[in-house]
KOLTORMAR-63071 format. One record per residue (C-alpha): x, y, z; residue in three letters. Coordinates in steps of 0.05 Angstrom, whole numbers, plus 5000, padded with zeros to 4 digits. Example, Ala and Ser with C-alpha at 12.3 -4.5 7.8 and 13.67 -1.06 7.14 Angstrom:
KOLTORMAR-63071
524649105156ala
527349795143ser
***
This chain:
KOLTORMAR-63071
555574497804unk
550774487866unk
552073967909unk
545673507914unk
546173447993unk
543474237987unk
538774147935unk
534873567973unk
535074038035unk
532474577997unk
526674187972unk
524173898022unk
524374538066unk
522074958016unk
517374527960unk
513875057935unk
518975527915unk
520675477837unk
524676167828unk
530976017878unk
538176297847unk
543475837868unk
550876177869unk
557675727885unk
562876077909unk
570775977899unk
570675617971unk
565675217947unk
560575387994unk
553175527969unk
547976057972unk
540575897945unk
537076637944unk
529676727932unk
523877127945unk
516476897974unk
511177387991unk
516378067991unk
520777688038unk
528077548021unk
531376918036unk
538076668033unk
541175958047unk
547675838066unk
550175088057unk
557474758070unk
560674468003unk
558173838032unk
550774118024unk
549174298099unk
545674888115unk
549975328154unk
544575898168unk
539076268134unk
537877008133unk
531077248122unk
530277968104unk
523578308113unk
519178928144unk
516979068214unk
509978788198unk
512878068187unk
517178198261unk
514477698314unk
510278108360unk
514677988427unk
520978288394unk
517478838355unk
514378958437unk
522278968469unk
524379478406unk
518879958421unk
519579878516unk
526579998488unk
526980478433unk
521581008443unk
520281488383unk
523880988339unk
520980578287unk
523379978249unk
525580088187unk
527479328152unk
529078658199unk
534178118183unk
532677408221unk
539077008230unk
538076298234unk
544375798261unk
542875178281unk
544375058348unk
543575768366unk
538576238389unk
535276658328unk
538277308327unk
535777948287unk
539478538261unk
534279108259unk
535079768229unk
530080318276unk
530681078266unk
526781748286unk
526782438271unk
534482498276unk
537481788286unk
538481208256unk
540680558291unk
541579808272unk
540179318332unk
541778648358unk
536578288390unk
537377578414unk
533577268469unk
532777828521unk
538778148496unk
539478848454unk
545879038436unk
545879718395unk
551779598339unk
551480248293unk
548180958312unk
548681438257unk
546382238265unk
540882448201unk
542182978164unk
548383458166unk
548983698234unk
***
């Protein structure tokens, strides 16, 4: 059972979206996934119904232009491959972005002014 604290948080964020999956987990904590326009969303409330964060998954077209602009001063000759927008209240939003080129592919950490590279992985066999 979704606790109603969520669902009235969800509603009025979010009116016009009918197609939301709602998921409780052993913990009793909630996710409410859905999709509007291509972009992934996902929810994340307390078992008391309060949102804990959102992550919103989407491509580099839907990336604000000032932190597509620090990827590429940063990154040159990479590209961004898919973006995911972490939302915590209280907090500065932080994305986890996935670039690559030719031979590399690495996710990122951008928050603020800051870049922190957390994965690099080598294409191909070597």
């Amino acid at each position: 059972l979704v606790n109603a604290r969520a669902i009235q948080d969800f509603r009025a964020a979010y009116p016009e979206v009918q197609n939301e999956t709602w998921t409780v987990f052993p913990d009793k904590e909630i996710l409410c996934s859905f999709i509007r326009e291509g972009i992934a969303n996902r929810i994340c409330y307390t078992k008391r119904g309060h949102r804990k964060f959102s992550i919103t998954g989407y491509e580099a077209a839907n990336l604000k232009e000032e932190v597509r602009d620090q990827i590429s001063n940063n990154y040159k000759g990479y590209h961004i491959r898919y973006v995911n927008e972490i939302n915590v209240k209280g907090f500065p939003t932080a994305y986890i972005i996935n670039i690559e080129n030719a031979d590399h592919i690495k996710v990122i950490r951008v928050s603020g002014d800051e870049i922190e590279e957390q994965q690099e992985m080598v294409k191909g066999w070597g």
